[in-house]
VEXRO-138502 format. One record per residue (C-alpha): residue number from 0; residue in one letter; x, y, z. Coordinates in pm, 1 decimal, m for minus. Layout:
[NUM "A" [X Y Z]];
...
END
This chain:
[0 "X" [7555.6 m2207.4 10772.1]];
[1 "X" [7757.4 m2434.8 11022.4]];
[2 "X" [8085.0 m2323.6 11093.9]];
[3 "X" [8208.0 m2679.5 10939.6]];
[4 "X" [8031.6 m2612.1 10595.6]];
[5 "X" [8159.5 m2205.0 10638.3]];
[6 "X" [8502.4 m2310.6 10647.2]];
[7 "X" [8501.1 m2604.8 10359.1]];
[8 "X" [8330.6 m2289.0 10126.3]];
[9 "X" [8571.6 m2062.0 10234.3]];
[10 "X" [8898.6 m2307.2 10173.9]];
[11 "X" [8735.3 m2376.8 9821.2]];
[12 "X" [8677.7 m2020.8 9733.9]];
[13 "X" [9031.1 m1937.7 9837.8]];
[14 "X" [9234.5 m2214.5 9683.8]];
[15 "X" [9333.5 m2137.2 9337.0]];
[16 "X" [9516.5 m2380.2 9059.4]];
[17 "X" [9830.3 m2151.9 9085.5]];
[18 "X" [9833.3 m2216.7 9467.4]];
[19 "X" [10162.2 m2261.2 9576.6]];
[20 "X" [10312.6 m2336.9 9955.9]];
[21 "X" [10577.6 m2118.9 10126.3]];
[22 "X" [10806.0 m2148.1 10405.8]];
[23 "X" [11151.3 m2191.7 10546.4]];
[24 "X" [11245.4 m1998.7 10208.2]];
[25 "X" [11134.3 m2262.9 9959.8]];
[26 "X" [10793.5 m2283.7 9735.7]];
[27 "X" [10614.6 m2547.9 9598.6]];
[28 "X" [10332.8 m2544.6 9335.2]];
[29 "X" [10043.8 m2773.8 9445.7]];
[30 "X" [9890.9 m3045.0 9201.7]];
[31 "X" [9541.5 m3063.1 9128.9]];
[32 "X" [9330.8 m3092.1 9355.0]];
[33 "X" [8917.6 m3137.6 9354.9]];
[34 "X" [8871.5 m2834.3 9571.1]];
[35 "X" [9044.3 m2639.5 9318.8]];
[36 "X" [8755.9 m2707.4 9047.1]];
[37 "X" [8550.8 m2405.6 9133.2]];
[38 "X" [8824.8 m2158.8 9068.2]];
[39 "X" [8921.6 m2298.1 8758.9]];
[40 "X" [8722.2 m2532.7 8547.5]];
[41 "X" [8378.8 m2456.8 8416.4]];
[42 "X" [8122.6 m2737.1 8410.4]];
[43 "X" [8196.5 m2835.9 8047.0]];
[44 "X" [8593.3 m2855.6 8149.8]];
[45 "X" [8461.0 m3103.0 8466.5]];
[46 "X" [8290.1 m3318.6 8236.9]];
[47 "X" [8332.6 m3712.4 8162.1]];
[48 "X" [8438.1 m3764.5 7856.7]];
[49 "X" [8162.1 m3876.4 7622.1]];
[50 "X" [8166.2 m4262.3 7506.6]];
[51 "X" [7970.8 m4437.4 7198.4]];
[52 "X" [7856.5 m4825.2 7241.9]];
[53 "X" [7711.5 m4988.9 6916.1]];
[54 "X" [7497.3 m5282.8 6902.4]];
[55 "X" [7469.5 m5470.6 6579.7]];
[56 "X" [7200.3 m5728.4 6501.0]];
[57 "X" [7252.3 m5939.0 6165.7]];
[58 "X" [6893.6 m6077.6 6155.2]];
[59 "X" [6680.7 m5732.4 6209.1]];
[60 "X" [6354.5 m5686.1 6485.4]];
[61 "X" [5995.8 m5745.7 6332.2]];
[62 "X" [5893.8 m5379.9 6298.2]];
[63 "X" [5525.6 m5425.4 6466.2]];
[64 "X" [5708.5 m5567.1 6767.1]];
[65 "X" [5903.6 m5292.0 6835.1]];
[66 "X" [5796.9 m4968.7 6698.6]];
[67 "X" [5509.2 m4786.6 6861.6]];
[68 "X" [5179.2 m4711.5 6651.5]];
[69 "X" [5212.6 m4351.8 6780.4]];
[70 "X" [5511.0 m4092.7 6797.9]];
[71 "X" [5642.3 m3865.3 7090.5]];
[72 "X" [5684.2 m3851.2 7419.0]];
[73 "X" [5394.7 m4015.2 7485.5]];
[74 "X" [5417.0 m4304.9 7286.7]];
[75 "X" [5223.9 m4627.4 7366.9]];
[76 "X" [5506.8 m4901.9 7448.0]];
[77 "X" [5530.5 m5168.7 7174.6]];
[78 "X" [5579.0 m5561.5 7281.7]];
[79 "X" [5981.6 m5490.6 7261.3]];
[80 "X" [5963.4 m5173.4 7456.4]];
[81 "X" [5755.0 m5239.6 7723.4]];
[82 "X" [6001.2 m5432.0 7966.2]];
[83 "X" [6226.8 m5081.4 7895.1]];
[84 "X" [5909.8 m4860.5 8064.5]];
[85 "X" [6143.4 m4797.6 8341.4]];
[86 "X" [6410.3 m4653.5 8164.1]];
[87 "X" [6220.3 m4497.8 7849.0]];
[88 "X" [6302.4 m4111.8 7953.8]];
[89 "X" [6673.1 m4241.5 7881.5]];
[90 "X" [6599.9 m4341.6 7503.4]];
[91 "X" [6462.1 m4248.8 7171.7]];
[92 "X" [6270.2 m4524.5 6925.5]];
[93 "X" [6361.2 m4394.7 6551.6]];
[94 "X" [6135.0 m4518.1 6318.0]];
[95 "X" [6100.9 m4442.6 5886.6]];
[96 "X" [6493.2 m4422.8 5845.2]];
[97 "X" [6732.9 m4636.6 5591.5]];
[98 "X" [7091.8 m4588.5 5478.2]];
[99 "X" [7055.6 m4383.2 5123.3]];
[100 "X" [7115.8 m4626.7 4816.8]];
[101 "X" [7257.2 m4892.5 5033.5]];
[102 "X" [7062.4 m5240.6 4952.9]];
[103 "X" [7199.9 m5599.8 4933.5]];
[104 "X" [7013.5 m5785.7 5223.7]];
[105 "X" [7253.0 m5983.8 5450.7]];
[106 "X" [7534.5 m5800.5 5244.8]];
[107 "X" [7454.9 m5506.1 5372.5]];
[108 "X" [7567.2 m5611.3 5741.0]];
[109 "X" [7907.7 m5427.3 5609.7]];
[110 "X" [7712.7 m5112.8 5614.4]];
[111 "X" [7541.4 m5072.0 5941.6]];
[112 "X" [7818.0 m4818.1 6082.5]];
[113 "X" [7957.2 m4691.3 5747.1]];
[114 "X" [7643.9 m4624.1 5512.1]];
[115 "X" [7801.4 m4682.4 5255.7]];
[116 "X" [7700.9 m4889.6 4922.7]];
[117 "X" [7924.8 m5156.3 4955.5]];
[118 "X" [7669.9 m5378.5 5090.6]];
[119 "X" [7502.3 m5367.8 4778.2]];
[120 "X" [7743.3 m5225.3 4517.5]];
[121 "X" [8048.9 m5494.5 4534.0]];
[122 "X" [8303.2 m5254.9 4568.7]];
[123 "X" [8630.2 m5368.0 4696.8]];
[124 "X" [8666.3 m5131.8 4978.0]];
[125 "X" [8420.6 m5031.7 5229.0]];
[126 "X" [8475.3 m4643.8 5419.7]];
[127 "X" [8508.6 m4575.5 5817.1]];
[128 "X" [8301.4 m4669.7 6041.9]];
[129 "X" [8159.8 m4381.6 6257.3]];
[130 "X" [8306.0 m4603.0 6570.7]];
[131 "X" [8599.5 m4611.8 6404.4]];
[132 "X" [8604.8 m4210.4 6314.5]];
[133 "X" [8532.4 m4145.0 6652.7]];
[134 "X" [8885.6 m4381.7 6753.0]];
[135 "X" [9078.8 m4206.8 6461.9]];
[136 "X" [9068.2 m3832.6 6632.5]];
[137 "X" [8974.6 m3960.6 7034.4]];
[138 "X" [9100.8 m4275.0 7103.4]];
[139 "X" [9421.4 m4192.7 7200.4]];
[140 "X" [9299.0 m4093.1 7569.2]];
[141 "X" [9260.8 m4451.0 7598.8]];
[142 "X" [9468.6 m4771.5 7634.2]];
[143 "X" [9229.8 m4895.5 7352.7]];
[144 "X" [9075.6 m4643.5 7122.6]];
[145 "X" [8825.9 m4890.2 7014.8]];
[146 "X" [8726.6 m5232.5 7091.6]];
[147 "X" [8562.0 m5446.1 6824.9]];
[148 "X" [8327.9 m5696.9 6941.8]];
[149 "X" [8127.6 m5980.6 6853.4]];
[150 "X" [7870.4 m6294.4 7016.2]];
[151 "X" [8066.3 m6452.0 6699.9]];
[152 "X" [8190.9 m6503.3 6442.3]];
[153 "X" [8463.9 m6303.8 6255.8]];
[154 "X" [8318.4 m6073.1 6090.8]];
[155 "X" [8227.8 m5651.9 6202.3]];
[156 "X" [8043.6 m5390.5 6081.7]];
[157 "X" [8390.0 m5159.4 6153.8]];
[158 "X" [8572.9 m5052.0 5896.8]];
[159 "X" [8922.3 m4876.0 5917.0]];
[160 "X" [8956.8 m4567.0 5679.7]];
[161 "X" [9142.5 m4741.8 5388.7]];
[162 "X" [8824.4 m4989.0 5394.7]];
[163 "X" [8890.6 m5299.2 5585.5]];
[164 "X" [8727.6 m5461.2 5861.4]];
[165 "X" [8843.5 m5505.7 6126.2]];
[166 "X" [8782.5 m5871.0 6290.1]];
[167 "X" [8621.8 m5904.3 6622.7]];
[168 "X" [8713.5 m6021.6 6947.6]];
[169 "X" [8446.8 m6293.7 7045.9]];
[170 "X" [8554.5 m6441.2 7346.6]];
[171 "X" [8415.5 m6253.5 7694.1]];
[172 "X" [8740.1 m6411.3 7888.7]];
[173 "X" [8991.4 m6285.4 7637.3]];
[174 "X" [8891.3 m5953.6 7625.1]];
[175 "X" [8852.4 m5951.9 8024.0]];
[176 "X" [9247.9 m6037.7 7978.2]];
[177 "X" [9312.4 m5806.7 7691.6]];
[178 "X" [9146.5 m5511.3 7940.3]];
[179 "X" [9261.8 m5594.1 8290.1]];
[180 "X" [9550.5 m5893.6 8319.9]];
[181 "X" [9893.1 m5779.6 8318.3]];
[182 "X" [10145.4 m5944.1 8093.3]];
[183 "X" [10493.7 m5978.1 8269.6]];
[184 "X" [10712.3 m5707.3 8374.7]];
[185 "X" [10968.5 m5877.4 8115.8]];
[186 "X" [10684.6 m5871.5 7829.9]];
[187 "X" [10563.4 m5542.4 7862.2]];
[188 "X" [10911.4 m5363.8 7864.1]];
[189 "X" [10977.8 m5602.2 7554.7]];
[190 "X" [10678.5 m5454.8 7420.5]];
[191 "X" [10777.9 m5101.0 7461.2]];
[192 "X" [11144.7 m5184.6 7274.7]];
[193 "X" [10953.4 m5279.8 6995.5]];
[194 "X" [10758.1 m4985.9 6951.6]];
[195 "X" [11099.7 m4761.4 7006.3]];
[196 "X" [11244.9 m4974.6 6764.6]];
[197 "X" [11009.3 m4946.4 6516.0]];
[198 "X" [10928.1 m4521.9 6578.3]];
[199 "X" [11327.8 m4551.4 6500.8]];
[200 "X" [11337.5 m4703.5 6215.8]];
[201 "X" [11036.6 m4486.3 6076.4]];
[202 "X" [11302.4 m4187.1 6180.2]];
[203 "X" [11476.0 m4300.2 5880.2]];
[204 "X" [11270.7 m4355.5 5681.0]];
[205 "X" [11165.5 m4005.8 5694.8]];
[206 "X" [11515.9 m3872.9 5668.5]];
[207 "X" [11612.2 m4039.2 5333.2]];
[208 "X" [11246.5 m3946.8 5199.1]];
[209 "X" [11300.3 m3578.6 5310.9]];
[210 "X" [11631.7 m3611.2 5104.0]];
[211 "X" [11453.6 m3692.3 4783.1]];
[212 "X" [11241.6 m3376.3 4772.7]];
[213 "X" [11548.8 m3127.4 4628.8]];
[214 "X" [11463.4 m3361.7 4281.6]];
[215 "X" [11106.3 m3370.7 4278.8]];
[216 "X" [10852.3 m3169.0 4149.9]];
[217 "X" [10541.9 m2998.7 4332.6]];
[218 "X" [10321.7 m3257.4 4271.6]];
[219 "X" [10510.5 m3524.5 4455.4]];
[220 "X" [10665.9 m3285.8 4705.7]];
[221 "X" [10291.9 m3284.4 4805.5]];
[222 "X" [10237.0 m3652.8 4785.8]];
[223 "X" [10558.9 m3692.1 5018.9]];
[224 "X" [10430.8 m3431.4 5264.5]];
[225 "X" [10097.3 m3650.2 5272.3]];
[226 "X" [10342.1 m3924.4 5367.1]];
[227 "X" [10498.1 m3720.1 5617.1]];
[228 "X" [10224.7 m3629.5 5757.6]];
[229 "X" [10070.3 m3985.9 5854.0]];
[230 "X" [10429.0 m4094.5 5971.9]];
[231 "X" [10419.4 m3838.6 6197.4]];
[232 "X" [10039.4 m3945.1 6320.4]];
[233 "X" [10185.0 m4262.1 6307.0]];
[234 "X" [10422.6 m4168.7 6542.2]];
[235 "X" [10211.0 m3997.6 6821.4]];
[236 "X" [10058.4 m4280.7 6801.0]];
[237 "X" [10312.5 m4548.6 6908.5]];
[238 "X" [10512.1 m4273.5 7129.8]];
[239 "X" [10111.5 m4308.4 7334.8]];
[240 "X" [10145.5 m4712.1 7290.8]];
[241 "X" [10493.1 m4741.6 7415.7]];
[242 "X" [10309.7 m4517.9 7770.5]];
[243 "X" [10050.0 m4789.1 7753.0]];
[244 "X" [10290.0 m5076.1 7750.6]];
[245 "X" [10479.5 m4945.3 8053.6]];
[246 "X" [10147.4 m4867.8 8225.5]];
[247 "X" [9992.6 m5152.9 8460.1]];
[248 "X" [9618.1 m5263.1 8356.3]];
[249 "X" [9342.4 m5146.2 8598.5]];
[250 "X" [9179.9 m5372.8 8892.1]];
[251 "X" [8853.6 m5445.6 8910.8]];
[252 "X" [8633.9 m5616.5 9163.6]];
[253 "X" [8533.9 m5940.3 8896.4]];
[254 "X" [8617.5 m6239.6 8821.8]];
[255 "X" [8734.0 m6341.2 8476.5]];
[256 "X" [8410.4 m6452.8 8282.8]];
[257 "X" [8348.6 m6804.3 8172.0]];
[258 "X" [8303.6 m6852.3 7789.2]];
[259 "X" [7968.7 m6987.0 7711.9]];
[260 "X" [8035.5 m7259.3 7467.3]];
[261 "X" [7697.9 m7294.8 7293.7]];
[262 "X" [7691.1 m7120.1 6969.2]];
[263 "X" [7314.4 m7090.7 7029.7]];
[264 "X" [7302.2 m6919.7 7325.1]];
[265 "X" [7256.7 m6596.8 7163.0]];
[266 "X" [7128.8 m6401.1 7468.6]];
[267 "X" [7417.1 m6547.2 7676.0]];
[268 "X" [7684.9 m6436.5 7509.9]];
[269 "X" [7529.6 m6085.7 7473.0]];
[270 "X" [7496.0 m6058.7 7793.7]];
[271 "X" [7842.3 m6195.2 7934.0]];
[272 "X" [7975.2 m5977.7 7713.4]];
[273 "X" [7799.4 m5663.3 7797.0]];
[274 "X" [7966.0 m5734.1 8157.2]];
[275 "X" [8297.2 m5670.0 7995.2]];
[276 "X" [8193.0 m5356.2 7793.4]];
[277 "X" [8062.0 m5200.7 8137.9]];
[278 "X" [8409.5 m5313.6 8294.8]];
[279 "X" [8595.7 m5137.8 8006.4]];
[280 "X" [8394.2 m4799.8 8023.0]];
[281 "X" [8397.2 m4785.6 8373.8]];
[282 "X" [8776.6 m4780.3 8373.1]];
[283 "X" [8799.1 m4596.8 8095.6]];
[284 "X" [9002.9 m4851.9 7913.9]];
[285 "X" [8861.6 m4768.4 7546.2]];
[286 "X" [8549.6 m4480.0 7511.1]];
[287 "X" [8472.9 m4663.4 7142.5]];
[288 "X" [8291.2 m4997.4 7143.4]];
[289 "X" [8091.9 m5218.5 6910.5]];
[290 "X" [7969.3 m5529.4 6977.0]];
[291 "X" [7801.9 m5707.9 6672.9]];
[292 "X" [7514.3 m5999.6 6704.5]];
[293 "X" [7484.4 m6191.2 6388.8]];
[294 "X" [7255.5 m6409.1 6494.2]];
[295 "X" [7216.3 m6776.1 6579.3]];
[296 "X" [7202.3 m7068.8 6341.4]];
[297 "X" [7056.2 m7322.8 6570.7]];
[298 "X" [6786.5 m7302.5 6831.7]];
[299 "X" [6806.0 m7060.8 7106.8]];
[300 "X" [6789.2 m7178.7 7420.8]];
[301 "X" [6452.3 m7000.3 7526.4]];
[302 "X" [6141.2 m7160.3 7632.0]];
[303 "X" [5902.9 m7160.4 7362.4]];
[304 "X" [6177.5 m7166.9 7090.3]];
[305 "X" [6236.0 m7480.4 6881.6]];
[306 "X" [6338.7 m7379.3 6546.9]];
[307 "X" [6674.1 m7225.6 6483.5]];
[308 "X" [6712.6 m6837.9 6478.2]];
[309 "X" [6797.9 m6783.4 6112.5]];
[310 "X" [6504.5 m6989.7 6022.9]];
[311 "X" [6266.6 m6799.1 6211.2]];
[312 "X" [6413.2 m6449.1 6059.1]];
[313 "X" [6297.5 m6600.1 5780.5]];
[314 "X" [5923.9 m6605.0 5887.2]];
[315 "X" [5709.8 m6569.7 5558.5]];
[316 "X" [5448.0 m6456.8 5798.0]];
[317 "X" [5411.1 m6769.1 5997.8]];
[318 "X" [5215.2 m6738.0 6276.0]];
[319 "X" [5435.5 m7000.2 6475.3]];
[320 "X" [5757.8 m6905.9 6336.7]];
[321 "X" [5631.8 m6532.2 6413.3]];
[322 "X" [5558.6 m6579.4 6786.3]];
[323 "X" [5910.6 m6805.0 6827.5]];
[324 "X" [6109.6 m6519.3 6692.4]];
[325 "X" [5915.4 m6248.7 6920.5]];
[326 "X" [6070.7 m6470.2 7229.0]];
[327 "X" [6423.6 m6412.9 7089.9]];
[328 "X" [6399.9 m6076.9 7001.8]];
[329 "X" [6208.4 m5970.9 7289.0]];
[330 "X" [6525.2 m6076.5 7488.7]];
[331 "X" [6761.1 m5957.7 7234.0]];
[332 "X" [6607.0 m5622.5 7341.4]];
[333 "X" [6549.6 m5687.3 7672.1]];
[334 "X" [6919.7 m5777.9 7802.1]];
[335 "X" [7023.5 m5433.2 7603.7]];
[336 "X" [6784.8 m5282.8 7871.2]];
[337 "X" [6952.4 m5390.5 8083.0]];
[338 "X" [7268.0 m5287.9 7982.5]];
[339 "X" [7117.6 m4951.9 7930.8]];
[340 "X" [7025.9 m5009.8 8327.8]];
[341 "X" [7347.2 m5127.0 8432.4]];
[342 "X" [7550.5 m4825.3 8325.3]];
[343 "X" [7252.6 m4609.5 8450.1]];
[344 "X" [7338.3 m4771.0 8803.9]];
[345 "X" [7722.8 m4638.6 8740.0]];
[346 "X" [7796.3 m4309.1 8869.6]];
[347 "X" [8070.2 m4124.9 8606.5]];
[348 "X" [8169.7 m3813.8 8794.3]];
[349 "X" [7852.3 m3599.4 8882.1]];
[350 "X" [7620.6 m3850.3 8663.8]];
[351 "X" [7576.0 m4162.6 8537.1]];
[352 "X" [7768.7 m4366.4 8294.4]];
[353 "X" [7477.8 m4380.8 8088.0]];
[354 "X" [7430.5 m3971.8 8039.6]];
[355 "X" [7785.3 m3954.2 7926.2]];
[356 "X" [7761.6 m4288.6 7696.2]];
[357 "X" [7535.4 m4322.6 7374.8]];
[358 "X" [7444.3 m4637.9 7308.3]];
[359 "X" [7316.1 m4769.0 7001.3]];
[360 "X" [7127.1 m5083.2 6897.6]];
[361 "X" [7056.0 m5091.6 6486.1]];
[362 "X" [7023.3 m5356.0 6212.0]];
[363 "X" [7123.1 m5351.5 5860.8]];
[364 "X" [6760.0 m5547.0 5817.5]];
[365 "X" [6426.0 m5348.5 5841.4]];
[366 "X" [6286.9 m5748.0 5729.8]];
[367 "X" [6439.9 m6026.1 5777.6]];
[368 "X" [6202.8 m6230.3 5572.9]];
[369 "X" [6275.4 m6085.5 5269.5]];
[370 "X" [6620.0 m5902.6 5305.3]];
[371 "X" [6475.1 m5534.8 5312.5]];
[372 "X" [6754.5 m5287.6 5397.3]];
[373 "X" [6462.3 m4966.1 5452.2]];
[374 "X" [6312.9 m4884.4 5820.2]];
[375 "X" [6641.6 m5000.7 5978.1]];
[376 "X" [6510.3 m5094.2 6391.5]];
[377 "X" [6681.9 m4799.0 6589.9]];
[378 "X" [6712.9 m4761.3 6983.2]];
[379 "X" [6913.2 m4479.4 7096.0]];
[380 "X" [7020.9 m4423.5 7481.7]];
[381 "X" [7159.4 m4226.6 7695.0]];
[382 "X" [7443.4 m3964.4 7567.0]];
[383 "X" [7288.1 m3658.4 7760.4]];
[384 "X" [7078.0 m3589.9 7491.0]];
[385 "X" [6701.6 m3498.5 7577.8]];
[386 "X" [6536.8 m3809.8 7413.0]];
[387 "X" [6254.3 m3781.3 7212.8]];
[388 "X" [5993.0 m4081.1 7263.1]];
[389 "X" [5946.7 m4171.9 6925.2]];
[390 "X" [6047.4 m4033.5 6627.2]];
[391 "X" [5848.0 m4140.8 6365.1]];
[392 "X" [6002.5 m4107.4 6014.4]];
[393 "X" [5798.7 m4220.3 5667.4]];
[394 "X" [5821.5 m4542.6 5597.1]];
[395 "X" [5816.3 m4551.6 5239.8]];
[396 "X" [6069.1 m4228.3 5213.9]];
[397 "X" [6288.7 m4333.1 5466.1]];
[398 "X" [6480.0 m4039.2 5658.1]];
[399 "X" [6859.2 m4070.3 5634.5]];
[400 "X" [7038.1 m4246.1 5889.4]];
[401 "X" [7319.6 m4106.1 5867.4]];
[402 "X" [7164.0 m3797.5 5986.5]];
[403 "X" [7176.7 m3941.8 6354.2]];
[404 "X" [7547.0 m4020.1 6277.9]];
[405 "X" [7617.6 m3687.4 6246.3]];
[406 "X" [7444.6 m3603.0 6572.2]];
[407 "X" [7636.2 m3889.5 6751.7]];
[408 "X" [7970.0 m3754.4 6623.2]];
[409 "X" [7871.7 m3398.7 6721.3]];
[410 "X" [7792.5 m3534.9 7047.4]];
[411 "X" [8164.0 m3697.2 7135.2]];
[412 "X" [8313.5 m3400.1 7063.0]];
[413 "X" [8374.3 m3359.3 6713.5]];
[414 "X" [8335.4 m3062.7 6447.2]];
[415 "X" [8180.2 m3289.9 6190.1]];
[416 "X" [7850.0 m3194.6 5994.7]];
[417 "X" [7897.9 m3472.1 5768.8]];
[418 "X" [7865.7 m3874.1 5733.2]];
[419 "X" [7824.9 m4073.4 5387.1]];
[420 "X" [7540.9 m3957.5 5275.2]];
[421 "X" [7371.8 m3725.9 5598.3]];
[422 "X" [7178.0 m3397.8 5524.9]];
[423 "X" [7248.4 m3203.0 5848.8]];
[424 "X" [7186.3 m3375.2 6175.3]];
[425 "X" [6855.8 m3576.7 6334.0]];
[426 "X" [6540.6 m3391.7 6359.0]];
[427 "X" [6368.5 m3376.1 6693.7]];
[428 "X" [6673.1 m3517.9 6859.2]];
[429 "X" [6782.5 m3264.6 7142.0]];
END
């Protein structure tokens, strides 16, 4: 071994987190440092922190475009899959799987990330998103603990725990603000006064509640320590927003993007805003995004394409209205390859973004044409898990969804083994 490489083992192997520096009388613990890793951390300590993207289409994928007429590893790439060749040891194709009971067509857009019935049901309140879940118990390692997204439009698929949605951001350049422009010095210790204000005022709150419980009986002394229970999650929570509001943003190496102001530019406006969602993962500004794509209602700019997008969901098995929407979906597809590429490019510690992010791309529509909620489309990449090719489901008794849920919640970090209406986790995913 070189004596250079001899000594760089033998510092590492001697330095220790509890370290500290002597002399002259006086002692000083060190901070840590990256040599002290070995001594210290195992390899699941050193990790990056695991991250969940979700793409949302409103308007579904023809099925024969994009699943494969075989299953496995050694699938034979469909028309949608086939520009992804380079990247398909990164990603599984599920095929055969549905949300349990949930129906409703285009109504059941509200139930892509939830699987619940409300798509289908009309019930006033929807339940939590998984994205959403994931926020509730991780997102406070982040400035954001989720970032809701869409092309346009302002409606989600995310759903807070009481039910509602929450609206989207839809504008590329705003969010690149939201993420990494710094409001004044003035504004953001404003900001943080608020938030003391308000954790105040909760203060007593609590203390005149906590008086009431000498008169009440055990039944509402358990209601009220509900209540005190969320006030104090409320709590951490804005004690962590008033650090955030004191905190500059990060700086990156980009320019602000540049809204694209036709509506029909679907694959634009995916893609511009993809940029952002790298940006944000990259500087670990939120670990939870979704970014929904509702479709277009006028013509995509594509060559080849001259009737609007909705219209062509709507095929009826035309043969021209068939081959139009295989242009748009095929890029649809296509630029989320290449979002699976970019964060593949993007070292995260000692890997890439992409085996520490699971990305998603679903549809509440198995067909379009005649609002079919079974054989959802599902692409899965990335998340360190060892992908499966294809897993090929039945198609008439769809395999719950919400089994792969489970296995994405699992995979972030949490002790969850259930989701709406799951049965365990995803066979065959690894």
């Amino acid at each position: 071994m070189p004596s250079d490489k001899r000594v760089q083992f033998n510092f590492r192997r001697a330095l220790h987190r509890r370290t500290v520096l002597r002399g002259a009388g006086v002692s000083m613990s060190l901070p840590w440092l990256t040599a002290m890793q070995p001594s210290f951390a195992s390899s699941a300590q050193a990790a990056a922190p695991k991250r969940f993207v979700a793409m949302t289409l409103g308007l579904g994928l023809v099925a024969d475009n994009l699943f494969p007429k075989n299953d496995g590893r050694d699938y034979e790439a469909s028309p949608y899959l086939k520009p992804l060749s380079d990247v398909r040891e990164k990603l599984t194709v599920v095929s055969g799987v549905s949300h349990p009971g949930v129906k409703g067509g285009h109504r059941a857009e509200a139930s892509i990330l939830t699987a619940s019935e409300i798509g289908s049901s009309g019930k006033a309140a929807n339940s939590i998103s998984i994205d959403q879940l994931m926020a509730k118990h991780l997102g406070d390692a982040t400035r954001f603990p989720s970032l809701v997204l869409s092309t346009s439009g302002s409606t989600s698929p995310c759903y807070t725990e009481s039910g509602a949605m929450i609206p989207p951001q839809d504008r590329p350049s705003r969010l690149f603000e939201k993420l990494f422009v710094d409001d004044p010095v003035s504004e953001r210790a404003h900001r943080a006064s608020q938030v003391r204000q308000g954790r105040s005022i909760m203060d007593l709150v609590g203390e005149d509640a906590k008086s009431l419980q000498r008169d009440l009986g055990q039944g509402d002394r358990d209601r009220l320590d509900a209540y005190f229970t969320s006030v104090r999650a409320l709590e951490r929570r804005m004690e962590e927003t008033e650090k955030w509001a004191k905190r500059p943003k990060p700086k990156v190496d980009a320019k602000k993007p540049v809204d694209i102001n036709n509506p029909g530019d679907l694959i634009g406006r995916q893609r511009t805003m993809c940029d952002v969602i790298k940006l944000a993962l990259q500087t670990d500004s939120s670990r939870f995004v979704s970014l929904h794509i509702p479709g277009a209602g006028g013509v995509i700019p594509i060559e080849g394409v001259e009737t609007a997008h909705h219209n062509l969901s709507h095929h009826g098995m035309d043969e021209s209205k068939l081959e139009q929407l295989a242009l748009v979906e095929g890029a649809i597809v296509a630029q989320w390859g290449e979002f699976i590429r970019d964060l593949n490019a993007s070292q995260d510690g000692d890997q890439t973004l992409l085996d520490s992010t699971n990305v998603l791309l679903t549809s509440n529509l198995g067909n379009a044409s005649n609002h079919d909620n079974r054989n959802m489309p599902v692409l899965l990449a990335g998340g360190g898990f060892r992908h499966a090719g294809h897993l090929a489901f039945d198609r008439k008794n769809n395999y719950p969804l919400p089994n792969l849920f489970v296995s994405l919640l699992q995979n972030v970090g949490l002790e969850i083994d259930q989701f709406a209406t799951s049965t365990g986790t995803l066979n065959g995913l690894g």
